[in-house]
Phi, psi and omega in degrees: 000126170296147163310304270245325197238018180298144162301168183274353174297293209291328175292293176312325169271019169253318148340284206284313168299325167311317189297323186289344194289301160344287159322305173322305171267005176272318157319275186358281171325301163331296183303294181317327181283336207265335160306300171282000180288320191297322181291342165254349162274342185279347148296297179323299175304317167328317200276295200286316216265351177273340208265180208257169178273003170277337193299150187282142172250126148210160094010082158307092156264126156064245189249010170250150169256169183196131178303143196203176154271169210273332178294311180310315195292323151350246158347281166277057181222317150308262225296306182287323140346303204267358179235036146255345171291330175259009151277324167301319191257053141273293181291346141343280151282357159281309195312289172352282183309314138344286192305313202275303171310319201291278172311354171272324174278346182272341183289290172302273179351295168300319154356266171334304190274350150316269169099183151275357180287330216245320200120005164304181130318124174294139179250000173252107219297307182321140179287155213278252299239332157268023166266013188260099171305358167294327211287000000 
């Protein structure tokens, strides 16, 4: 069967499995962006954890630096640790879930593209003689 003669059934869930591919990788992405954050803050603490607390500190906002203490930075830099660990495991369980729809919809699909013809499940009520394009 040609696109040019696919049913509209078949588009649509075919649609909808690009649209699930997509989401998927866009979850990916997430994680991966969310990964090196993690890894540079966890330099920073290091960093911040050799010099003493007398020692000058600063900060970025935007394009300036800005003077700070060694606990404050501290202090957010843990905090932002702890709520990329929980956007990880959020995005985690959206991947999961992704993967598990993904395959289900890949299921259906194929199902569908059975038919009555190959010996599937029928997905339709209509009798096997009205699938016939000849007619």
């Amino acid at each position: 069967m040609s696109s040019g003669q696919m049913p509209p059934w078949l588009q649509e869930q075919l649609m909808k499995l690009q649209q699930s591919q997509q989401n998927l990788q866009s979850i990916i992405t997430q994680k991966q962006h969310l990964e090196m954050e993690q890894i540079e803050t966890d330099k920073a603490l290091e960093e911040l954890k050799k010099i003493t607390a007398d020692d000058n500190v600063y900060k970025q906002a935007g394009s300036i630096l800005i003077k700070s203490t060694k606990q404050q930075l501290i202090d957010e830099l843990e905090e932002r640790k702890e709520m990329g660990k929980t956007r990880s495991t959020v995005l985690e369980k959206q991947e999961t879930r992704m993967k598990e729809s993904l395959k289900e919809q890949e299921a259906k699909i194929t199902e569908m593209m059975r038919g009555p013809a190959s010996g599937g499940a029928k997905m339709t009520n209509t009798p096997v003689s009205d699938d016939n394009p000849r007619k």
